[in-house]
N, C-alpha and C positions, 0 to 999 in steps of 0.2 A: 504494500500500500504506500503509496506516493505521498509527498508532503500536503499538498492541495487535496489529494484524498482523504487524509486523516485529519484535517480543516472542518471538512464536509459533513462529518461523522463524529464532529468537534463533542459530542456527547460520551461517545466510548472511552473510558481509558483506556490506556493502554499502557500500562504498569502492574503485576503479579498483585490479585488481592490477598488480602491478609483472611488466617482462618475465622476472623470474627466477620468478614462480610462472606464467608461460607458458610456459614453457620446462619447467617441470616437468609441467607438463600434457597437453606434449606427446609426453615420453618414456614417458608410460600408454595412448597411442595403442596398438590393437590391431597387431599386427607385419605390416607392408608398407606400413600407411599414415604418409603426411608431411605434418605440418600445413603447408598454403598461408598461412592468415592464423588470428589468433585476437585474443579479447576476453574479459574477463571479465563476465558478465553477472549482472542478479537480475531479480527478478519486475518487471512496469510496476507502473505506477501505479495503485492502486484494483485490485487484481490478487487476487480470495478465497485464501485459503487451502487448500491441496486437505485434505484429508481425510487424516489421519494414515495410511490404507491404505493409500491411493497413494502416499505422499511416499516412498522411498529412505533406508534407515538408512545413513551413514558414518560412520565413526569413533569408531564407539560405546566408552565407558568411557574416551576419551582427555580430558584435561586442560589446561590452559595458564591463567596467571595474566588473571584477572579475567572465568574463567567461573562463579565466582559469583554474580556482578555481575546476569548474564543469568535466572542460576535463582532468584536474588529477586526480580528485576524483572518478572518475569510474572505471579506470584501478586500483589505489588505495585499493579502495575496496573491489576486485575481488583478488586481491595479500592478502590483509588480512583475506580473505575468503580459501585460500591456494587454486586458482581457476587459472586455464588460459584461458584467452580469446582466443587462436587459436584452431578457431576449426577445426582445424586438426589433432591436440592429441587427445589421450587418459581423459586427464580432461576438453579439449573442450567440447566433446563430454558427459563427467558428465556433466558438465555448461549446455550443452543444457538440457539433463535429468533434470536439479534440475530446469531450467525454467519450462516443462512441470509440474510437479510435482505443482510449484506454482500454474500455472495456474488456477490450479480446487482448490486452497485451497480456505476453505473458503464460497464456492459458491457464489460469488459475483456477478454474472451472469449469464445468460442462452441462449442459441440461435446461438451460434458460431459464427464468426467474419465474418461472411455473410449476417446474419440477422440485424436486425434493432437495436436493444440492441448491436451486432457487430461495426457495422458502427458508434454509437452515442460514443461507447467507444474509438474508437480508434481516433475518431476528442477529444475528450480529452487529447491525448498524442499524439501533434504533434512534428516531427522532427525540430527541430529548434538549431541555431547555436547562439543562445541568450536567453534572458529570453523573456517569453512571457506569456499574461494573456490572457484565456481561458472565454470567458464569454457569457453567455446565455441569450438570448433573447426573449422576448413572443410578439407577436405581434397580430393582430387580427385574421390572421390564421394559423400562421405557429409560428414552435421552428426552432431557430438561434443559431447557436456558431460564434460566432468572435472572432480573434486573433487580440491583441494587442501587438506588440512590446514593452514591459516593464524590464527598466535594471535591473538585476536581486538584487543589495546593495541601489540603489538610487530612483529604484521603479519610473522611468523618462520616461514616455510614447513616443511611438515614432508612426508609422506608423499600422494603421488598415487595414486588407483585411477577408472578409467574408469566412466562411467555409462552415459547412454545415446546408441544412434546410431542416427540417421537417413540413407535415402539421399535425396542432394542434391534427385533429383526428385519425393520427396514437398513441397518449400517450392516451391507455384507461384507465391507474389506473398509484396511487403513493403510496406506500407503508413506512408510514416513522421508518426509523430506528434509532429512537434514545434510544432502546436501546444499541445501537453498540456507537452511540455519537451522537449529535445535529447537524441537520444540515444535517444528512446521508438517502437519502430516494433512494428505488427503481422505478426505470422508468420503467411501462412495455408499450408494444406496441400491436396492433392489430396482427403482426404476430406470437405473441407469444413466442417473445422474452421478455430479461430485461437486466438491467444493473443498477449496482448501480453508482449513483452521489455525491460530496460532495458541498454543500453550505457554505465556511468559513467566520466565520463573522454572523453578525447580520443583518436582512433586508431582508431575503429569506421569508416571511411566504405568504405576498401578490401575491408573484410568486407561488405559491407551492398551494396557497388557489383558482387560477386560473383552476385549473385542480377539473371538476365534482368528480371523486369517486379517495379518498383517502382512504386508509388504516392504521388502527394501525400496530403495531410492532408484536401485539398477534395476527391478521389477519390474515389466510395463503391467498397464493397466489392464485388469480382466476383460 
């Protein structure tokens, strides 16, 4: 994920949560399930951006010190990129181009933002008007994302609600990528999608060793 990408998705962190925003993650667990293992994750590397449709609203109109930071730094960026955001010009209309363009760099995925590898990417980058931690959950049959409310300088957890879940035996393979870096594995699913995940931090292997048929880096895709 590019610097303007991770602007864009200015709600994600993207720093290892701590076990007391797991713990909170796991108390928005739907009631009878117990989280087994969990992690915090974000999107991989060179990972597009889904499409503001798809992406998940949380914690809309909530606040914390140095989310301003983020809402200059986007339009910021974009001006330092000699870009305008209206897209009703002329370099609107490049901007959207050079997002398309992103989108396939790379191939960090596969299956369109309709498929399974779609949907799992885009509860990755939700809309949010704060920081928030992204974290993943294994339970005895199903994959969990839950959002945490985390301020984005003081890392000060605040309120959990459940995102999306998967049952376990839609993830038939993981492919880890650490030649790309540590911690970077692809998700593929029974429909034949994928999508790449990032694990930051240390403490992903028992989550990751959870899932039957892994794959090397040298492994092509099933």
């Amino acid at each position: 994920m590019n610097i303007l990408g991770a602007l864009r998705m200015g709600g994600t962190r993207l720093k290892p949560v701590g076990a007391d925003v797991r713990r909170l993650a796991a108390q928005a667990l739907p009631p009878g399930e117990n989280a087994l293992d969990s992690h915090g994750v974000v999107p991989g590397c060179h990972m597009p951006v889904p499409p503001k449709k798809h992406r998940p609203a949380v914690f809309q109109g909530r606040n914390s010190p140095g989310d301003w930071l983020v809402r200059v730094g986007l339009p910021g960026a974009a001006l330092l990129s000699g870009v305008s955001l209206n897209p009703a010009d002329a370099p609107g209309r490049l901007y959207e181009a050079w997002q398309d363009r992103e989108r396939q760099k790379g191939k960090p995925f596969f299956g369109g933002w309709g498929s399974t590898a779609g949907t799992m990417a885009a509860a990755l980058a939700p809309v949010a008007s704060t920081g928030v931690a992204c974290v993943l959950l294994l339970t005895e049959l199903r994959l969990h994302v839950v959002y945490v409310e985390q301020a984005r300088f003081s890392g000060e957890p605040g309120e959990a609600v459940h995102g999306l879940s998967l049952e376990r035996a839609q993830v038939t393979w993981l492919r880890d990528r650490r030649d790309v870096r540590a911690g970077e594995f692809e998700f593929g699913f029974a429909d034949g999608s994928w999508t790449t995940v990032h694990f930051p931090g240390a403490g992903w292997g028992t989550l990751v060793e959870s899932f039957p048929v892994r794959l090397k880096h040298t492994q092509p895709h099933p």
